[in-house]
Residue frames as a rotation matrix with the C-alpha (Angstrom) as fourth column:
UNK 1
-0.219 -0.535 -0.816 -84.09
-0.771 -0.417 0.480 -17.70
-0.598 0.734 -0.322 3.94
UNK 2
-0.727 -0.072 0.683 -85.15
0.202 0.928 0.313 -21.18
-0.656 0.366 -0.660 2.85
UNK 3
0.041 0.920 0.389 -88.46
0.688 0.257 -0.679 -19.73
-0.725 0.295 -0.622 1.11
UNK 4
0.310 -0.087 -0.947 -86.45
-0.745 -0.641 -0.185 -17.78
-0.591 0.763 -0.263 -1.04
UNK 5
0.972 0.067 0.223 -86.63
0.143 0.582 -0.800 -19.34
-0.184 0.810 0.557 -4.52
UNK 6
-0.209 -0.976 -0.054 -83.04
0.281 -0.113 0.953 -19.60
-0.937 0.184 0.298 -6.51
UNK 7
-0.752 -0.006 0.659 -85.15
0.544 0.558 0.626 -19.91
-0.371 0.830 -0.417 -9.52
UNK 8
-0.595 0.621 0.510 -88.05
0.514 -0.194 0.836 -18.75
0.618 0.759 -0.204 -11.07
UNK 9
-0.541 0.307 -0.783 -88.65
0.562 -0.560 -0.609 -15.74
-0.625 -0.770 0.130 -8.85
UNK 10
0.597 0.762 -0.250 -91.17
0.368 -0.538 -0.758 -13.14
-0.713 0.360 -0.602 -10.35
UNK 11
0.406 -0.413 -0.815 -88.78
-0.574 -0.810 0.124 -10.67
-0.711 0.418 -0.565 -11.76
UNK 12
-0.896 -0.412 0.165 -86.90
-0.196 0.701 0.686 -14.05
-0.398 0.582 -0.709 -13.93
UNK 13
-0.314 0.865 0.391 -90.57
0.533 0.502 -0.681 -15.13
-0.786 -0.006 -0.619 -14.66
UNK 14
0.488 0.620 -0.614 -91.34
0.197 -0.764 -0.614 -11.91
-0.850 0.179 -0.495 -16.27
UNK 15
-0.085 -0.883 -0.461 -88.03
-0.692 -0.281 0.665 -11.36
-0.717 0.376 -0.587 -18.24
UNK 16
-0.807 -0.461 0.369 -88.23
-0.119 0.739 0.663 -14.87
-0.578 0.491 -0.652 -19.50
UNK 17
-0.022 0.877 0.480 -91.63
0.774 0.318 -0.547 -14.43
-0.633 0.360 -0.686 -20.93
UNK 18
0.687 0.559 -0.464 -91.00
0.011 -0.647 -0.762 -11.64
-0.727 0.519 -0.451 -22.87
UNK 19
-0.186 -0.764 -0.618 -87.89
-0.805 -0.242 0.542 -12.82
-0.563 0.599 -0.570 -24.34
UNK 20
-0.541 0.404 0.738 -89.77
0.326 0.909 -0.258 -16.02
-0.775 0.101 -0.624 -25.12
UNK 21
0.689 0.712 -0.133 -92.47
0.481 -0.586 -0.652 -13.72
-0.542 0.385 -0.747 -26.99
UNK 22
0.455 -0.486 -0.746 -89.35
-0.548 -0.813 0.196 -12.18
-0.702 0.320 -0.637 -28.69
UNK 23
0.843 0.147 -0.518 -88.58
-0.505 0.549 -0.666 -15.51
0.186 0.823 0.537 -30.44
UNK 24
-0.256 -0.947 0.194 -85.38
-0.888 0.151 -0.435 -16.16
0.382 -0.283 -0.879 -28.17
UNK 25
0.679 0.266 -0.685 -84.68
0.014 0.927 0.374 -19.59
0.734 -0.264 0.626 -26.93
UNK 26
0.046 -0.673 0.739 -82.70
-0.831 -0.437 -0.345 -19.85
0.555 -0.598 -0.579 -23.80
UNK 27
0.198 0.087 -0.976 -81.97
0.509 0.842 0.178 -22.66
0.838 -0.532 0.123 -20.67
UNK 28
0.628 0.607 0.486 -83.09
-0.296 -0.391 0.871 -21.78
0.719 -0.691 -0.066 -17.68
UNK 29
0.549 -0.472 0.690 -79.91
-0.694 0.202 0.691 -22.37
-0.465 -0.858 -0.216 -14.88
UNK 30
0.942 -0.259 -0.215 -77.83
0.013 0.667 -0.745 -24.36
0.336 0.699 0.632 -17.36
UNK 31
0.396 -0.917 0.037 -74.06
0.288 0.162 0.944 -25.17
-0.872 -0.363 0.329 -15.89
UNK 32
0.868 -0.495 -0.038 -72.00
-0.270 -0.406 -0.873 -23.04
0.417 0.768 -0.486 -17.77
UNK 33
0.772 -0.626 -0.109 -67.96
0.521 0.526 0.672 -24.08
-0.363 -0.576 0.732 -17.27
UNK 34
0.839 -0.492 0.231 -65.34
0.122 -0.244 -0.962 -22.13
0.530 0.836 -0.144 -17.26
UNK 35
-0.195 -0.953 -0.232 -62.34
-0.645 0.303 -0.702 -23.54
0.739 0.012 -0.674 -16.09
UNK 36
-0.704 -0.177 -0.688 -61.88
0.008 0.966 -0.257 -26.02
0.710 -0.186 -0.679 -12.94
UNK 37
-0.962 0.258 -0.087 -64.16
-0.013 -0.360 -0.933 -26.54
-0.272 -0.897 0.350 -10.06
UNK 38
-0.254 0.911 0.326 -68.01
0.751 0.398 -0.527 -26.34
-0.609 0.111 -0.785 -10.15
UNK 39
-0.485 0.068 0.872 -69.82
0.744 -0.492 0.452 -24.70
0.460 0.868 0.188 -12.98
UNK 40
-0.862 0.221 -0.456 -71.63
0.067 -0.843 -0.534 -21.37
-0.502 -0.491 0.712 -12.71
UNK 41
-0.604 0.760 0.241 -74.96
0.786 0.618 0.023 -21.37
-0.131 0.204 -0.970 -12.95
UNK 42
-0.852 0.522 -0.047 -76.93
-0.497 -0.833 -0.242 -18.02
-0.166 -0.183 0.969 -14.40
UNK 43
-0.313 0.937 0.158 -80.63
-0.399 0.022 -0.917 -17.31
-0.862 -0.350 0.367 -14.35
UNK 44
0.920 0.342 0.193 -80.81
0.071 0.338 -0.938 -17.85
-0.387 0.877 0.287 -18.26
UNK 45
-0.204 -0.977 -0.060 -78.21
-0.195 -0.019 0.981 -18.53
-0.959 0.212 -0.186 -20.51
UNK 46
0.781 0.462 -0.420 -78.14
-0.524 0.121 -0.843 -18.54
-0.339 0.878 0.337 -24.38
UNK 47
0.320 -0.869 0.378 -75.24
0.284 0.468 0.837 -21.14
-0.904 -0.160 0.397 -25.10
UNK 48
0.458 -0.106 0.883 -74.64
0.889 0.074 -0.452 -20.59
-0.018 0.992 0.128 -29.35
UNK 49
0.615 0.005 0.788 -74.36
0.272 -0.940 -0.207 -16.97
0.740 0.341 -0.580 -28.57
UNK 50
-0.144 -0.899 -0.414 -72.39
0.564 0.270 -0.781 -16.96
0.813 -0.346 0.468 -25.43
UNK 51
-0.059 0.461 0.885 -74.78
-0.206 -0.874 0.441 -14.94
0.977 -0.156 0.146 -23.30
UNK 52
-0.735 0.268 -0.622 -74.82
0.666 0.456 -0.590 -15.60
0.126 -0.848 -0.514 -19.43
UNK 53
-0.099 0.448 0.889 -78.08
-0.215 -0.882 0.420 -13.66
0.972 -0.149 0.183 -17.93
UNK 54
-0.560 -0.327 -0.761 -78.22
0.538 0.555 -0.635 -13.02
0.630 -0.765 -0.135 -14.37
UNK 55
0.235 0.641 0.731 -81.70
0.187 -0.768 0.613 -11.22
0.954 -0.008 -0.300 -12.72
UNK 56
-0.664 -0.361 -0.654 -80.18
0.635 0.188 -0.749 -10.22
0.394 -0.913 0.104 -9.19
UNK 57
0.484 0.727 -0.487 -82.56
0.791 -0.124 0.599 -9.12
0.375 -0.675 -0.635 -6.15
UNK 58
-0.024 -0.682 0.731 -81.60
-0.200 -0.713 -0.672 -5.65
0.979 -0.163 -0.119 -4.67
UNK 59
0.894 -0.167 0.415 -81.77
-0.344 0.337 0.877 -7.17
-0.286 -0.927 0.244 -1.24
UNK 60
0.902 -0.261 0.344 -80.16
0.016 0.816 0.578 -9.87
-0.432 -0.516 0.740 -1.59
UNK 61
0.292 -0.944 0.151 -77.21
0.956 0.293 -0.014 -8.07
-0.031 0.148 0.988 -4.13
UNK 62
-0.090 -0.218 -0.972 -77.05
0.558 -0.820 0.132 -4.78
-0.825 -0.530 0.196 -2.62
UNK 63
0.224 0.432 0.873 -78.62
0.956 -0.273 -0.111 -2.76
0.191 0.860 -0.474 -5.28
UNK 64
-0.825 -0.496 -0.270 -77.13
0.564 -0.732 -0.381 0.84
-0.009 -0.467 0.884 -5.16
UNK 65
-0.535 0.665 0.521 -80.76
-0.401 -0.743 0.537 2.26
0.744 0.078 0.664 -5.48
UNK 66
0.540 0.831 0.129 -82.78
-0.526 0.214 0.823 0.22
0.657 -0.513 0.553 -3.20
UNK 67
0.003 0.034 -0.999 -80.85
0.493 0.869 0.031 -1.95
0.870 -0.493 -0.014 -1.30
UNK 68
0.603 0.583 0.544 -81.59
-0.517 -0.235 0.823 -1.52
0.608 -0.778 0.160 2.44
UNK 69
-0.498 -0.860 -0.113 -78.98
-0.103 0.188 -0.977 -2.61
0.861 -0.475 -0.182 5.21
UNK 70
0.545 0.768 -0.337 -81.13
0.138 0.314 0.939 -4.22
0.827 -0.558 0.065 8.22
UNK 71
0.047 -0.798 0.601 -80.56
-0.759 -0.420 -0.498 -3.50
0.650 -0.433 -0.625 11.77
UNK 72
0.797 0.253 0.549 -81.12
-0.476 0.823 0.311 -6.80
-0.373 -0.509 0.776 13.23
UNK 73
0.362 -0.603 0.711 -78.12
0.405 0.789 0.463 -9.09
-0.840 0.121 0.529 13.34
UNK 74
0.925 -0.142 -0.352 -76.34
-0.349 -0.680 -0.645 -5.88
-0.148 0.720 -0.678 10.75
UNK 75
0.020 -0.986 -0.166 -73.22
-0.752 -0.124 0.648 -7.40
-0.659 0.111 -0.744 10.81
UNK 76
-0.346 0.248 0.905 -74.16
0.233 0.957 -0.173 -10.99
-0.909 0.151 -0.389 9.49
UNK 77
0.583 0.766 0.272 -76.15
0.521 -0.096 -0.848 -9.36
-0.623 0.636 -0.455 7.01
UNK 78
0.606 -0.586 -0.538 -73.05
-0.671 -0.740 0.050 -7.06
-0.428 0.330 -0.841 5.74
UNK 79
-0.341 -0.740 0.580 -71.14
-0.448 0.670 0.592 -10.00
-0.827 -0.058 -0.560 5.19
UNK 80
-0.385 0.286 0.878 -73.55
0.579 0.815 -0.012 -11.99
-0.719 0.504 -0.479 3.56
UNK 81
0.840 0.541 0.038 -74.94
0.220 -0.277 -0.935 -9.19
-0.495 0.794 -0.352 1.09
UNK 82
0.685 -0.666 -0.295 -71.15
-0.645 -0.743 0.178 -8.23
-0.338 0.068 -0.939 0.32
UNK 83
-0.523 -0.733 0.435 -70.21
-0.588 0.680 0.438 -11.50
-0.617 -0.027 -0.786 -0.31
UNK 84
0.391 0.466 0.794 -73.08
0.741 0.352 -0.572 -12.14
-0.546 0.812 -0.207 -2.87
UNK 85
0.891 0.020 -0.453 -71.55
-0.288 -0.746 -0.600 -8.73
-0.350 0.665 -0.659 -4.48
UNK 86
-0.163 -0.923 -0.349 -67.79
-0.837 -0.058 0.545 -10.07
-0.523 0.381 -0.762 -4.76
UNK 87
-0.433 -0.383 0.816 -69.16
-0.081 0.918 0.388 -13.41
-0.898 0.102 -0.429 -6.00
UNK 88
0.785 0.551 0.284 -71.08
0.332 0.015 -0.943 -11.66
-0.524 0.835 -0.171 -8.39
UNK 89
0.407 -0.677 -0.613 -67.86
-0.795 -0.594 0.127 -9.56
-0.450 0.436 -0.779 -9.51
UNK 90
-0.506 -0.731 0.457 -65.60
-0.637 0.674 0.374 -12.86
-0.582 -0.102 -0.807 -9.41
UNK 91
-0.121 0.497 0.859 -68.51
0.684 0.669 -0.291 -14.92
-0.720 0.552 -0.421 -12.14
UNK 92
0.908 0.045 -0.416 -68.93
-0.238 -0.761 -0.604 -11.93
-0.344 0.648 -0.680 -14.33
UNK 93
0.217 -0.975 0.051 -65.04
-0.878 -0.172 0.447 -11.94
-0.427 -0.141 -0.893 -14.49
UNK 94
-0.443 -0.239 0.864 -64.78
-0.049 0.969 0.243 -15.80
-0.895 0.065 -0.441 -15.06
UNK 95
-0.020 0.193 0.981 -67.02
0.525 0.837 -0.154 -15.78
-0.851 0.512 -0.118 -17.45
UNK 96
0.950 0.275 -0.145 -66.05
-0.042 -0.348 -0.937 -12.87
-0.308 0.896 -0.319 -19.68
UNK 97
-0.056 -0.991 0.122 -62.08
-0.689 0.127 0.713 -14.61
-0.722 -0.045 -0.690 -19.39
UNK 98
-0.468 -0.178 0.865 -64.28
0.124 0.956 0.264 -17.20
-0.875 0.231 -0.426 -21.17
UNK 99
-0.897 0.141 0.419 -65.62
0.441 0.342 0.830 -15.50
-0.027 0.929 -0.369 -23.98
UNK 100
-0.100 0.989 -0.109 -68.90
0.995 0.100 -0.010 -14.81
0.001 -0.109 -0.994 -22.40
UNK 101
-0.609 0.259 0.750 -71.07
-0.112 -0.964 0.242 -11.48
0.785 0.063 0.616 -22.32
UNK 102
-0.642 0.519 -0.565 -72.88
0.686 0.718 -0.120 -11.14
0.343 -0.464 -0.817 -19.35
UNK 103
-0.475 0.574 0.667 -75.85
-0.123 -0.794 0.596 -9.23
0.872 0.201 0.447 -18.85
UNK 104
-0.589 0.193 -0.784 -77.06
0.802 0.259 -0.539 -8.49
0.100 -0.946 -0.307 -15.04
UNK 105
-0.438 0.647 0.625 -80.62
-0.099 -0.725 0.682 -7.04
0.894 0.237 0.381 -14.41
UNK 106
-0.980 -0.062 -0.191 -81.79
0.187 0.061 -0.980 -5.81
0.073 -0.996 -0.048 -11.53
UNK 107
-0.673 0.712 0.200 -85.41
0.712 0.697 -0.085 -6.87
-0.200 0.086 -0.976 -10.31
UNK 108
0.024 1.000 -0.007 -86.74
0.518 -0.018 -0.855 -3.53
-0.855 0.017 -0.518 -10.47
UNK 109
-0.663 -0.089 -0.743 -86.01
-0.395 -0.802 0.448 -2.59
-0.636 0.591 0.496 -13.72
UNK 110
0.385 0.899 -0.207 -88.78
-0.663 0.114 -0.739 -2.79
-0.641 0.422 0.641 -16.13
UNK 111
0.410 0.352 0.841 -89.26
0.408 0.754 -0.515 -6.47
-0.816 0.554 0.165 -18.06
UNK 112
0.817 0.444 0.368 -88.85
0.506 -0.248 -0.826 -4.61
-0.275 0.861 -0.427 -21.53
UNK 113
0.724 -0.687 -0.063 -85.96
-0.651 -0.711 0.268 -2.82
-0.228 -0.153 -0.961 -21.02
UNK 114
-0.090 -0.604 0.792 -84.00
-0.627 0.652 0.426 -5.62
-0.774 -0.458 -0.437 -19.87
UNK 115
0.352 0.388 0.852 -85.65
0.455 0.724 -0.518 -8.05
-0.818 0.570 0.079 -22.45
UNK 116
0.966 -0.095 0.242 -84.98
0.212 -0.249 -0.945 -5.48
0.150 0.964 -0.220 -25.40
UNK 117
0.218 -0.953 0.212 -81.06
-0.924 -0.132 0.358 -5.16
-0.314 -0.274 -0.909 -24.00
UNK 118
0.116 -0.235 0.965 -81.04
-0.339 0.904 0.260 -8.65
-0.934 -0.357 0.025 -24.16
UNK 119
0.756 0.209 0.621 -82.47
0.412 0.585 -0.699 -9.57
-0.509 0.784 0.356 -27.74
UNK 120
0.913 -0.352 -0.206 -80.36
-0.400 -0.678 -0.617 -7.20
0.078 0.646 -0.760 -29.30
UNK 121
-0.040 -0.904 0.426 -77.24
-0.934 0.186 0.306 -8.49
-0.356 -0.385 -0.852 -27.82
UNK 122
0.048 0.066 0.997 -78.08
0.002 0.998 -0.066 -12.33
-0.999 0.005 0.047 -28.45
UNK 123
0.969 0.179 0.172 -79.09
0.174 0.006 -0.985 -11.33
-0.178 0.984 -0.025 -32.48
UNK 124
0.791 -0.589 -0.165 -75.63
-0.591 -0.668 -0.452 -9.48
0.156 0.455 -0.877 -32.49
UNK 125
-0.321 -0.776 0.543 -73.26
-0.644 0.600 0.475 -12.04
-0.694 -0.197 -0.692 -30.91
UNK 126
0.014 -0.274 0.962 -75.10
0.169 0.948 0.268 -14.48
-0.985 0.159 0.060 -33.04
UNK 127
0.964 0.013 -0.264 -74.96
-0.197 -0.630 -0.751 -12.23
-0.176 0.777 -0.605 -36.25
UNK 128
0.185 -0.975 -0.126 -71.00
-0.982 -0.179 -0.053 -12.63
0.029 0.134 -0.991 -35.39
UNK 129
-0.239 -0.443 0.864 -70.88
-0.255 0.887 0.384 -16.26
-0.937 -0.128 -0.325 -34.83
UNK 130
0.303 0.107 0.947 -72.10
0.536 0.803 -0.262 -16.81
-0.788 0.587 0.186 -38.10
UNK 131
0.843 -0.345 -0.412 -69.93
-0.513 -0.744 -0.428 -14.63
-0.159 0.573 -0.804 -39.70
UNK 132
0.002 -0.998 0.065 -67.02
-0.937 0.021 0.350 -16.41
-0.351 -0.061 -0.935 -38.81
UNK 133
0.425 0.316 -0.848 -65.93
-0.750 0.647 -0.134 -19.47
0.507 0.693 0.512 -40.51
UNK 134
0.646 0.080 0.759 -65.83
-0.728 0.364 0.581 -22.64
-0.230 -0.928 0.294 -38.85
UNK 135
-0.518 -0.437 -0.735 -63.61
-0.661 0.750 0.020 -25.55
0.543 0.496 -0.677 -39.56
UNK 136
0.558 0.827 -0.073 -65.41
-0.778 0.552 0.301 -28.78
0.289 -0.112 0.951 -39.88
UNK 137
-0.098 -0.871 0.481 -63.84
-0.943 0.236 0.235 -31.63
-0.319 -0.430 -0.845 -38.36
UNK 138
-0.090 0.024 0.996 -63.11
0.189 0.982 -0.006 -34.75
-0.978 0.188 -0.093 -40.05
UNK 139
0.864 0.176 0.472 -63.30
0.484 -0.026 -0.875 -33.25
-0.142 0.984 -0.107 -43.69
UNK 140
-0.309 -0.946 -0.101 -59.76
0.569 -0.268 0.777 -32.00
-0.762 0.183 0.621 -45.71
């Protein structure tokens, strides 16, 4: 399991290059906090707009089209793919208590799709943030 990447796996690679090419700007695993304890860390994240993205493997988060239940050591593996699915539930959860939108794509859905879900959302959340009016601090 060690030569799986956390990071820049193909399917993130791909995604991020076409929202790049869309004119988005994004940090790549950025610590996002919301509330005590250790931050949560998605695949891309657009702070201004409040966007978490997250590009999950259908191994490795039980994907209801592909994922594949091994029969070697099947219990171990139940556990551990079922316990990446509640910890995806339980961050999703955290971070739309905080405001966030979070947008979870699975690896085999086509680049484009996913990328044109994405821009649209980011333009629109930040379409609304700069609607609203801010108060400046330090000025009366």
């Amino acid at each position: 399991m060690r030569a799986n990447r956390a990071r820049d796996t193909s399917p993130e690679l791909r995604l991020r290059k076409r929202l790049h090419a869309a004119g988005l700007r994004y940090r790549v695993a950025a610590p996002v906090r919301v509330g005590p304890g250790r931050p949560l860390r998605p695949d891309i994240v657009f702070g201004p707009a409040r966007v978490a993205v997250f590009v999950d493997g259908c191994f490795w988060h039980g994907c209801p089209e592909h994922a594949s239940w091994p029969r070697r050591n099947a219990a171990f593996w139940r556990t551990k793919i079922e316990g990446n699915r509640a910890r995806d539930s339980l961050q999703t959860q955290q971070l739309r208590a905080a405001g966030w939108e979070v947008v979870r794509v699975w690896e085999h859905e086509p680049p484009d799709e996913a990328a044109a879900r994405i821009v649209s959302l980011v333009r629109a959340r930040r379409t609304a943030a700069n609607g609203r009016s801010r108060s400046v601090r330090g000025r009366r």
